[in-house]
C-alpha beads as a LAMMPS data file, in Angstrom:
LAMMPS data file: protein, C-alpha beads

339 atoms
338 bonds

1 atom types
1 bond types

-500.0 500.0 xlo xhi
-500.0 500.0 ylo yhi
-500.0 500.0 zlo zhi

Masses

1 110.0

Atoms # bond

1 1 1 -214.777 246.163 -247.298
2 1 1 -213.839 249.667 -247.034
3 1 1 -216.343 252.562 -247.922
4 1 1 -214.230 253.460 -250.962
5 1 1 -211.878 252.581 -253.287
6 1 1 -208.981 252.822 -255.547
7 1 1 -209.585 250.624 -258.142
8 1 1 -212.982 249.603 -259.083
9 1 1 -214.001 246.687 -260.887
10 1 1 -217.165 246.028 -263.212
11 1 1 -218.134 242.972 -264.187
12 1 1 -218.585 241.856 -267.654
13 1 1 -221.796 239.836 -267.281
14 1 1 -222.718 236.763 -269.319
15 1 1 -226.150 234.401 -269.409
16 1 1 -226.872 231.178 -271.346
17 1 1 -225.587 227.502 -270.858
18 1 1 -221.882 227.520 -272.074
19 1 1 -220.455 228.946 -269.005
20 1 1 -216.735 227.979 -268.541
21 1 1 -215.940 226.137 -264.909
22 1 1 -213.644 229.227 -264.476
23 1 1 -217.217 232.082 -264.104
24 1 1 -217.759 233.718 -261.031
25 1 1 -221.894 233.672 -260.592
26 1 1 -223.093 237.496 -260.382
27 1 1 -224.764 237.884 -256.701
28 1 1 -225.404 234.425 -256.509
29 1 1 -228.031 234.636 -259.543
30 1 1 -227.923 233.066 -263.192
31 1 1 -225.573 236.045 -264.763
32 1 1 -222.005 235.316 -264.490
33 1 1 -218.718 236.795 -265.489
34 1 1 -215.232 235.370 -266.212
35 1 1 -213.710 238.889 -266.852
36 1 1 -214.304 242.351 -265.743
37 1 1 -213.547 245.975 -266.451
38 1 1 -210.892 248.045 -264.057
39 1 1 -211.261 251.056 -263.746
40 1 1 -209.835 253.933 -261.425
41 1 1 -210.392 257.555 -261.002
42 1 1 -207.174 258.466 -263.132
43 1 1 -209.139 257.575 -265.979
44 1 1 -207.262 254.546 -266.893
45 1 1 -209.240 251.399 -268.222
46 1 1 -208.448 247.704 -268.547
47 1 1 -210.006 244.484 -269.276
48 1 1 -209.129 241.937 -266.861
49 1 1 -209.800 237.956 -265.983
50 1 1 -212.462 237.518 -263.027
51 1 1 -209.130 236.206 -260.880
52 1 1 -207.787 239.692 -260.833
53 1 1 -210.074 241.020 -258.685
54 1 1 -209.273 241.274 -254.745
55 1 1 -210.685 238.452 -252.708
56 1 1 -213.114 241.178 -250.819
57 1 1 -214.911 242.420 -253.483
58 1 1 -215.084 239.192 -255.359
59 1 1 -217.154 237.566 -252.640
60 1 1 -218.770 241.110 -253.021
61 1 1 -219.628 240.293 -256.391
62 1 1 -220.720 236.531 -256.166
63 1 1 -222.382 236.375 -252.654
64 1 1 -226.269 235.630 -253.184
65 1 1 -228.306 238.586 -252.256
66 1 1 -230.330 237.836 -248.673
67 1 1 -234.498 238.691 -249.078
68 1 1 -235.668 241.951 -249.141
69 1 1 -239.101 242.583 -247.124
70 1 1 -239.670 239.095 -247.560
71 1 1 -239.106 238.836 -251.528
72 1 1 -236.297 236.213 -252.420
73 1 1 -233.549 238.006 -254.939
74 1 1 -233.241 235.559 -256.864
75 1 1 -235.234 236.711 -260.279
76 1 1 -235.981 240.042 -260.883
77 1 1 -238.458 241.975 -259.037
78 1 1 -241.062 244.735 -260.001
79 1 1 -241.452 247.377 -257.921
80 1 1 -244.751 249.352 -258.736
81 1 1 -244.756 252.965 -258.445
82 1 1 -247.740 254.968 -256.506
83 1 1 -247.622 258.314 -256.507
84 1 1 -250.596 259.972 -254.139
85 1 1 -248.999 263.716 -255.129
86 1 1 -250.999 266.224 -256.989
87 1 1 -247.996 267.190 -258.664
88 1 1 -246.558 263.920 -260.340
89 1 1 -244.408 264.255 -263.087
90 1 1 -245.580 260.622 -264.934
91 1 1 -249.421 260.932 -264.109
92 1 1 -249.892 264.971 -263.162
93 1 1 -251.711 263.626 -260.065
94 1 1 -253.686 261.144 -261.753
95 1 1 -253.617 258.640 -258.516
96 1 1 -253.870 261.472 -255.741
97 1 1 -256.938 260.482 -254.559
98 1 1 -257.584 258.013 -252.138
99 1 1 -259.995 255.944 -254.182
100 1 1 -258.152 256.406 -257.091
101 1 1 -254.683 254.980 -255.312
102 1 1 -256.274 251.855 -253.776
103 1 1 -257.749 251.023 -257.275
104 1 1 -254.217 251.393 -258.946
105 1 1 -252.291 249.702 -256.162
106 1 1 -254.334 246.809 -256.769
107 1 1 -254.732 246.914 -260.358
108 1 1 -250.395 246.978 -260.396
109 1 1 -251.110 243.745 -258.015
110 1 1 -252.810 242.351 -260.594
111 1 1 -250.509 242.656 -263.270
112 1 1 -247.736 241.452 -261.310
113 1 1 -246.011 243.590 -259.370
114 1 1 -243.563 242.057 -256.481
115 1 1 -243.864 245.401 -254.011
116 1 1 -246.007 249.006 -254.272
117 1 1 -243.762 251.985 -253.700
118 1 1 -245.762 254.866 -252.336
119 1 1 -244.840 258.354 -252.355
120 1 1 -246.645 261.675 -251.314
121 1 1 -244.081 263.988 -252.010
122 1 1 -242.566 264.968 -255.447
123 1 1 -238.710 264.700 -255.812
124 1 1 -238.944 265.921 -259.469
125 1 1 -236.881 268.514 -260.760
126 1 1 -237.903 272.091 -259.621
127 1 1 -240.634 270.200 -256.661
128 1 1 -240.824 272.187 -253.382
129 1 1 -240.805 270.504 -249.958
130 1 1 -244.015 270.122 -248.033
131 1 1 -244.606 269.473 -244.581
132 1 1 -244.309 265.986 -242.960
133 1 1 -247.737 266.560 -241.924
134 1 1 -248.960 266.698 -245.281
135 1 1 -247.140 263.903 -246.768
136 1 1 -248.396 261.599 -243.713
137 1 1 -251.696 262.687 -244.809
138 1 1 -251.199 261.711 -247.931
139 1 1 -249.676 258.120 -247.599
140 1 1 -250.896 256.794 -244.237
141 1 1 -254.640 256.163 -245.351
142 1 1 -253.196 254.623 -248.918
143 1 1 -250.681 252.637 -247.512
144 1 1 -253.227 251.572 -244.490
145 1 1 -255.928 250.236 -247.006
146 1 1 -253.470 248.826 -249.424
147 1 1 -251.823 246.616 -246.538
148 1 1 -255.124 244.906 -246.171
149 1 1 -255.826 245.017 -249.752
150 1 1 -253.302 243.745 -251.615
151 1 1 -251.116 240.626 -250.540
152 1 1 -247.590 242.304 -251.236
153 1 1 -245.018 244.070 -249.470
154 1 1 -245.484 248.358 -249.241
155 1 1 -242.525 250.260 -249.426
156 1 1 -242.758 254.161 -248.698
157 1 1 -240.261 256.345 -250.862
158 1 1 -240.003 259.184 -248.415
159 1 1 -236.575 261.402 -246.969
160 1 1 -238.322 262.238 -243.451
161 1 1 -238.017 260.198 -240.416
162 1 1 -241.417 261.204 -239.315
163 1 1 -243.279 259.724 -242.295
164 1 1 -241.012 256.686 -242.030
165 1 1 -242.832 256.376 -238.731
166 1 1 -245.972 257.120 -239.995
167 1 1 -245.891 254.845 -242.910
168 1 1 -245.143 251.969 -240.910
169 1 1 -247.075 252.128 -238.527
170 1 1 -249.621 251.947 -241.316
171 1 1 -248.358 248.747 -242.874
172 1 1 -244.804 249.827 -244.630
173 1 1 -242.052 247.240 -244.950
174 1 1 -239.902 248.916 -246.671
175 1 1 -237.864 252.792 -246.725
176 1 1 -236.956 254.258 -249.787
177 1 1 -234.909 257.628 -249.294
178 1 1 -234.277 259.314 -252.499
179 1 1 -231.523 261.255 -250.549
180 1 1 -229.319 258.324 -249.343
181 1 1 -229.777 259.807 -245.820
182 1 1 -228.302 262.611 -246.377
183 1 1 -232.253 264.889 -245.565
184 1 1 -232.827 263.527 -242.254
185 1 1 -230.396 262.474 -240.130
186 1 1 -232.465 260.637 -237.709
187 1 1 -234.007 258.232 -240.580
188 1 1 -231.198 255.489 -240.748
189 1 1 -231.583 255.477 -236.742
190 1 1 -235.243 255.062 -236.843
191 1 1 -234.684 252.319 -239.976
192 1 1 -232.173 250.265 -237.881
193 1 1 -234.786 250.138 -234.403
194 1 1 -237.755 249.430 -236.527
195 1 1 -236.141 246.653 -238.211
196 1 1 -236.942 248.097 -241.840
197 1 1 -234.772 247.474 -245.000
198 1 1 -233.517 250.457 -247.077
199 1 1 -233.159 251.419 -250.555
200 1 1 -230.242 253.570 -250.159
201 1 1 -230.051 256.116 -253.845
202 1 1 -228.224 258.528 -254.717
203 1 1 -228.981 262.262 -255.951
204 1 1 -226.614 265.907 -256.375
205 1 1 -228.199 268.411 -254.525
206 1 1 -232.020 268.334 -254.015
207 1 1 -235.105 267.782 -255.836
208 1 1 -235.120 271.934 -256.549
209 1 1 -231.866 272.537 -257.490
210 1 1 -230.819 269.095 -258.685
211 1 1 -231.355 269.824 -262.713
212 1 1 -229.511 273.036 -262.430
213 1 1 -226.283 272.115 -263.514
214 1 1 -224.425 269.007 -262.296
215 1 1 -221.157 267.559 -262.521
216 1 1 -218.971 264.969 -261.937
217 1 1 -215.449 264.060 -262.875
218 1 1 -216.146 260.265 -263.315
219 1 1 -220.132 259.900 -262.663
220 1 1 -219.803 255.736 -262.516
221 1 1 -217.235 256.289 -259.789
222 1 1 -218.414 259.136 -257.793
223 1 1 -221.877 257.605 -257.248
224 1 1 -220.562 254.004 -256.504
225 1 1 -218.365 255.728 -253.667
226 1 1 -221.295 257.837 -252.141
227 1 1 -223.116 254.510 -252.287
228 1 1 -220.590 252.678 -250.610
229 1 1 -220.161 255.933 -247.464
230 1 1 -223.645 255.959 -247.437
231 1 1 -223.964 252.198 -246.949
232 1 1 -221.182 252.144 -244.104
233 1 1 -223.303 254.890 -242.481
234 1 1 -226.432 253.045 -242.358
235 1 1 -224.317 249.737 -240.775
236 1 1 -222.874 252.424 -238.334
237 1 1 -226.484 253.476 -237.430
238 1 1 -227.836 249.521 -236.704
239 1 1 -228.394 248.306 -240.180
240 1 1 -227.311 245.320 -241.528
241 1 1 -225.808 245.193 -245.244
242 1 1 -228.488 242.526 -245.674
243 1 1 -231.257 244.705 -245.142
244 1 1 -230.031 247.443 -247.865
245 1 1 -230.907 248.114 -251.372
246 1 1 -228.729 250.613 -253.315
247 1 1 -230.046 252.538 -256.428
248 1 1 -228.037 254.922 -258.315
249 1 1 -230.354 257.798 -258.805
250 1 1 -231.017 258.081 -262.882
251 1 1 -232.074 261.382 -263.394
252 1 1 -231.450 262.548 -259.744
253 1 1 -228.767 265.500 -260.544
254 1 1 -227.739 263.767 -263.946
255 1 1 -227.703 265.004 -267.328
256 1 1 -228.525 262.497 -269.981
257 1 1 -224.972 261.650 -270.646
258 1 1 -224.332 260.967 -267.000
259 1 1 -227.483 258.568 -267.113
260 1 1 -226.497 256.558 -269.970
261 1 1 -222.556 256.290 -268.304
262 1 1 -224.693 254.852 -265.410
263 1 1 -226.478 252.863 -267.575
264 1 1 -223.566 251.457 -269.144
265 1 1 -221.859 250.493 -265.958
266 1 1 -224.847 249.227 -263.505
267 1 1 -222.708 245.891 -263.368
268 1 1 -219.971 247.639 -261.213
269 1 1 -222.727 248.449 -258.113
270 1 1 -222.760 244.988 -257.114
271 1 1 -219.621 245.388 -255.960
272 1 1 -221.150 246.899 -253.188
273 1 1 -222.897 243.501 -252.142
274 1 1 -226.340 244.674 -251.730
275 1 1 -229.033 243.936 -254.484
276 1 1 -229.510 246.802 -257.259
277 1 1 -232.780 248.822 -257.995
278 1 1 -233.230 250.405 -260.644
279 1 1 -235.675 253.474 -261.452
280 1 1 -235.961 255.055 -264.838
281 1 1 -238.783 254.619 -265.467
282 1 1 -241.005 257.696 -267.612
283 1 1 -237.680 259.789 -266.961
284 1 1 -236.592 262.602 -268.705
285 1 1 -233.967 260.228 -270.192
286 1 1 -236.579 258.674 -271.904
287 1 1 -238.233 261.555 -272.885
288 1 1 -234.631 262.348 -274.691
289 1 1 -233.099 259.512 -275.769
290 1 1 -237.029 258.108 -277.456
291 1 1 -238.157 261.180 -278.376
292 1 1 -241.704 261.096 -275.777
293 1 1 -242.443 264.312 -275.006
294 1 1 -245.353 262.736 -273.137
295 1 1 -244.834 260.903 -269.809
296 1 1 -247.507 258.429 -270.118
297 1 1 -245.758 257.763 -274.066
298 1 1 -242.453 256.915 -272.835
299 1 1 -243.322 252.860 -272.210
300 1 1 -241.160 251.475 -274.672
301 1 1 -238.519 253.283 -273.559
302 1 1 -239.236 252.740 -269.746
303 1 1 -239.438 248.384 -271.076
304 1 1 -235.875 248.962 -272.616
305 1 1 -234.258 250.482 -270.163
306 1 1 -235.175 247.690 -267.655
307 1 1 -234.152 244.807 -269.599
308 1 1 -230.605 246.324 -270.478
309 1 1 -230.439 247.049 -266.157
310 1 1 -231.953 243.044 -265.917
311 1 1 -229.146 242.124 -268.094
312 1 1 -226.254 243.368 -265.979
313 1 1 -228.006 241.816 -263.166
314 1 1 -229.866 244.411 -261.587
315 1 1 -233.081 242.622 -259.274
316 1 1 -235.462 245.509 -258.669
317 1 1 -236.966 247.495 -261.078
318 1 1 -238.861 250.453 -260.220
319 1 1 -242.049 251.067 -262.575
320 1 1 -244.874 252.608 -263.790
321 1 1 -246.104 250.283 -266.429
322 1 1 -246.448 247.050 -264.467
323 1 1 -247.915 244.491 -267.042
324 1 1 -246.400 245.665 -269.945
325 1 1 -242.797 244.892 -268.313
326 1 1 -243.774 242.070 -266.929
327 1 1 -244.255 240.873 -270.006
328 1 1 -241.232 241.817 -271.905
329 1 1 -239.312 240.268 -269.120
330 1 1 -241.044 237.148 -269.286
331 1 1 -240.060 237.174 -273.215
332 1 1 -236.565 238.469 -271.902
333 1 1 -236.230 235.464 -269.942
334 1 1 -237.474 232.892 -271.936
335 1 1 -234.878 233.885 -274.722
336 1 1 -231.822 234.595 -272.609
337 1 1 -232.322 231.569 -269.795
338 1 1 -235.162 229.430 -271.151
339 1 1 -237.124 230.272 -268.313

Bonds

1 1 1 2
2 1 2 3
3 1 3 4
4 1 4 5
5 1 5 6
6 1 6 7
7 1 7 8
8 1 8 9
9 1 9 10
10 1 10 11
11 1 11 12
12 1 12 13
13 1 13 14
14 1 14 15
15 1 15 16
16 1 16 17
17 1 17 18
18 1 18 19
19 1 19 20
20 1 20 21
21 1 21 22
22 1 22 23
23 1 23 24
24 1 24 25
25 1 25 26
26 1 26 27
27 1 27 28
28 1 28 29
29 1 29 30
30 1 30 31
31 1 31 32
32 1 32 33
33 1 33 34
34 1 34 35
35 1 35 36
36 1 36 37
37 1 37 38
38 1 38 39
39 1 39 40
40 1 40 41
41 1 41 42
42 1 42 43
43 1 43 44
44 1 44 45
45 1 45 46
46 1 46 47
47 1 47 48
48 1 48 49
49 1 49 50
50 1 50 51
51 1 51 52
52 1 52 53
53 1 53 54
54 1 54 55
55 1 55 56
56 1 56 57
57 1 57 58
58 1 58 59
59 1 59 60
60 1 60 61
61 1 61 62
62 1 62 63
63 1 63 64
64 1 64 65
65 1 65 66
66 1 66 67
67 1 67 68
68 1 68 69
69 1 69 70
70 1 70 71
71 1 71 72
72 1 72 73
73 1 73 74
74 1 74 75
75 1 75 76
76 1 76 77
77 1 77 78
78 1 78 79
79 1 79 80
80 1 80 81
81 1 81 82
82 1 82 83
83 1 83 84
84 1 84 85
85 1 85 86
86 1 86 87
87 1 87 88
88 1 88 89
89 1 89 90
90 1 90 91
91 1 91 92
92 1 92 93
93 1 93 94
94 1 94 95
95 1 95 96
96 1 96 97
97 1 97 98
98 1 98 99
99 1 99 100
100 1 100 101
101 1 101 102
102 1 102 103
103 1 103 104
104 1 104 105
105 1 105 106
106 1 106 107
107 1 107 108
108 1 108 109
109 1 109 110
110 1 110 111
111 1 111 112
112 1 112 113
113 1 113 114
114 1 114 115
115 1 115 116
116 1 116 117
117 1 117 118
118 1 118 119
119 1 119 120
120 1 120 121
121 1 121 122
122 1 122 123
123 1 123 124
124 1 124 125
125 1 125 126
126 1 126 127
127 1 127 128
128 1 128 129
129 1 129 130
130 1 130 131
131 1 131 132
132 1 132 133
133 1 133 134
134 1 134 135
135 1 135 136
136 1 136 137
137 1 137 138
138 1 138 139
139 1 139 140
140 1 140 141
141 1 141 142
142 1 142 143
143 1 143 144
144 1 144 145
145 1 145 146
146 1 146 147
147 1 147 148
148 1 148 149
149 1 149 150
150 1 150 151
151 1 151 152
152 1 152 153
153 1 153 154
154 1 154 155
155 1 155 156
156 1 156 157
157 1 157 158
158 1 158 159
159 1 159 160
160 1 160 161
161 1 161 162
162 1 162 163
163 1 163 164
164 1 164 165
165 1 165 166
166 1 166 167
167 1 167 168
168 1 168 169
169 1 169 170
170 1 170 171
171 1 171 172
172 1 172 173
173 1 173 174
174 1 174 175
175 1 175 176
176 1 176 177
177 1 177 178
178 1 178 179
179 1 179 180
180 1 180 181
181 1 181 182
182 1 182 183
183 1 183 184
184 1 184 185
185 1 185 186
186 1 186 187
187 1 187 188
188 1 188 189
189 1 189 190
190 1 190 191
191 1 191 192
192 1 192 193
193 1 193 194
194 1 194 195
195 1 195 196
196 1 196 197
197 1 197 198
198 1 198 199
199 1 199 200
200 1 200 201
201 1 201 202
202 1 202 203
203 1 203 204
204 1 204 205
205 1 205 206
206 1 206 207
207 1 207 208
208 1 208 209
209 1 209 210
210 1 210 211
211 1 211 212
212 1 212 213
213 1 213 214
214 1 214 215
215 1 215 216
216 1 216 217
217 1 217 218
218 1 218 219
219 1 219 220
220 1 220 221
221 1 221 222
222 1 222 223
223 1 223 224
224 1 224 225
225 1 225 226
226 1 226 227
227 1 227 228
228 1 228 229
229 1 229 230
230 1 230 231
231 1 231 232
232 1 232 233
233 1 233 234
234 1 234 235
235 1 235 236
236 1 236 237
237 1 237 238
238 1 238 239
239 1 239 240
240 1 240 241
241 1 241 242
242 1 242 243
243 1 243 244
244 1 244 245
245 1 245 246
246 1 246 247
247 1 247 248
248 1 248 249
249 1 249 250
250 1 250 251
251 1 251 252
252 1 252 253
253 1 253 254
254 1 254 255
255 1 255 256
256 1 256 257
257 1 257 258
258 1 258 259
259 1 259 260
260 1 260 261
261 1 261 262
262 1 262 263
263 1 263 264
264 1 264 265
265 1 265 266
266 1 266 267
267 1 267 268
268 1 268 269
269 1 269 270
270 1 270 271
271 1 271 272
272 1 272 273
273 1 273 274
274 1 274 275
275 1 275 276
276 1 276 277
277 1 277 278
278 1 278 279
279 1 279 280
280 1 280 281
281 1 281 282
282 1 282 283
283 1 283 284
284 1 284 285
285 1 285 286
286 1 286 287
287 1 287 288
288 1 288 289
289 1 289 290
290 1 290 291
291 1 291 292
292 1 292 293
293 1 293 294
294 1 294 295
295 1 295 296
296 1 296 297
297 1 297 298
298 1 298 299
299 1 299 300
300 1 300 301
301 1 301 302
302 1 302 303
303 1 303 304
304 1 304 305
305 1 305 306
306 1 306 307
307 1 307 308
308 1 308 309
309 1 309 310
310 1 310 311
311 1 311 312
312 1 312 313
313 1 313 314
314 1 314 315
315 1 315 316
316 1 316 317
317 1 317 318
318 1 318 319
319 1 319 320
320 1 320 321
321 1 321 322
322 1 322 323
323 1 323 324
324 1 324 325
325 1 325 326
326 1 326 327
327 1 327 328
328 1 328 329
329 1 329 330
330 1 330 331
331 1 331 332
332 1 332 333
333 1 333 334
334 1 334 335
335 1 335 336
336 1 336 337
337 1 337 338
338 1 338 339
């Protein structure tokens, strides 16, 4: 599959029992689709059946998703968010302390989380780089006790090869680069030699200038083509497709219309044959869209956007509020699949 295309095709997903013999499966889970939206950067639009689509990107579409740092793809997974920076935008630091991480890491264990993302450095709008030294400092004792701790996989949301390093050696299965590789060139190198899997997102410009003022001609289409270089970049570096995660960066150099066109159109990123994370959580969308001025208010909003990313198939979501979407999504579940 090439690294970008001319036409683009987004599946129209279904769920439930009457599924004609005709329906492609959606990355080998229970969604499925028997028609799909195409779509190209000229602005036209068409509905078409599932047969239209090119024999490359349907097994795109349809192949199951392989495990990611040991957690099988096939239901959705809850990634729990730990941020050990002073300077949080969801929690204003709340969890910057040692004790107070380890405490939270487990109590997100507790209420179900699949894998604990850590972070130490904020990529919110207007944050300032610090020092790898610094962020090391900040996530290699956390990530060190929480290995032993709590019986999940760790993932470390970092840009820098150096705390890549760092955080693994600590325990870390997992990279999450919020700048697709774009920072630090020698991360995807390091990634493919350590054996790690990588969540692969995309963001315009960086965490201080990213709010400014951006634009896109067709969002939906612009990110799912940096996705797709940035993908074929990490295979080119020792990475198998099997090993990456792609996110498409809500609220990462997006205005609230570009989010919900995202939004709208999650289903087409499968195309990219790599399982989908999602991270919206407590964003400024939220804050718009629901009216929460208040991070730590915008729950409702954080629940609703995951369920409408579950229903177009996405299998990670990245969260703050652990239990309460765990337990939507067991209601979710129960209603759409019986489960």
């Amino acid at each position: 599959m090439t690294a970008t295309r001319e036409t683009y095709f987004r599946p129209l997903v279904q769920r439930g029992t009457a599924r004609p013999e005709s329906a492609v499966a959606l990355a080998g889970g229970p969604g499925w689709f028997t028609q799909a939206e195409r779509l190209s950067h000229d602005g036209s639009r068409a509905i078409v059946a599932a047969d239209a689509i090119p024999d490359d990107l349907l097994q795109c579409l349809s192949a199951p998703r392989a495990a990611i740092a040991g957690l099988e793809m096939d239901r959705p997974r809850l990634m729990g968010i730990l941020n050990v920076t002073p300077d949080s935008f969801s929690d204003g630091g709340r969890h910057s302390g040692f004790d107070s991480a380890l405490a939270h890491g487990r109590a997100m264990a507790d209420a179900g989380a699949d894998i604990i993302d850590v972070g130490g450095e904020s990529t919110r709008p207007g944050a300032v780089d610090i020092s790898e030294a610094e962020e090391i400092g900040r996530v290699g004792p956390v990530i060190e006790a929480l290995s032993s701790a709590v019986p999940l996989p760790i993932s470390i949301d970092t840009r820098k090869r150096a705390v890549a390093a760092a955080a693994a050696d600590a325990g870390a299965h997992l990279v999450n680069d919020v700048s697709g590789f774009v920072f630090d060139a020698g991360l995807a190198p390091f990634c493919a030699e350590a054996g790690l899997p990588v969540c692969i997102m995309h963001s315009q410009g960086t965490p201080q200038t990213m709010q400014d003022n951006p634009r896109y001609g067709d969002v939906l289409l612009e990110v799912y083509d940096f996705l797709a270089r940035q993908i074929a970049l990490a295979e080119a570096a020792g990475i198998p497709r099997h090993r990456i995660v792609a996110d498409p960066g809500i609220g990462f150099g997006k205005t609230t219309a570009h989010n919900l066109a995202l939004l709208r159109g999650l289903s087409l990123f499968h195309g990219l044959g790599v399982p989908l994370l999602l991270g919206a959580s407590r964003k400024g969308l939220i804050r718009d869209v629901g009216q929460a001025p208040r991070a730590e208010d915008r729950m409702p909003g954080s629940v609703a956007v995951a369920l409408a990313g579950v229903a177009q198939g996405v299998q990670i979501l990245r969260i703050h509020d652990v239990g309460d979407t765990r337990q939507a999504l067991r209601l979710w579940l129960a209603i759409e699949e019986g489960i």
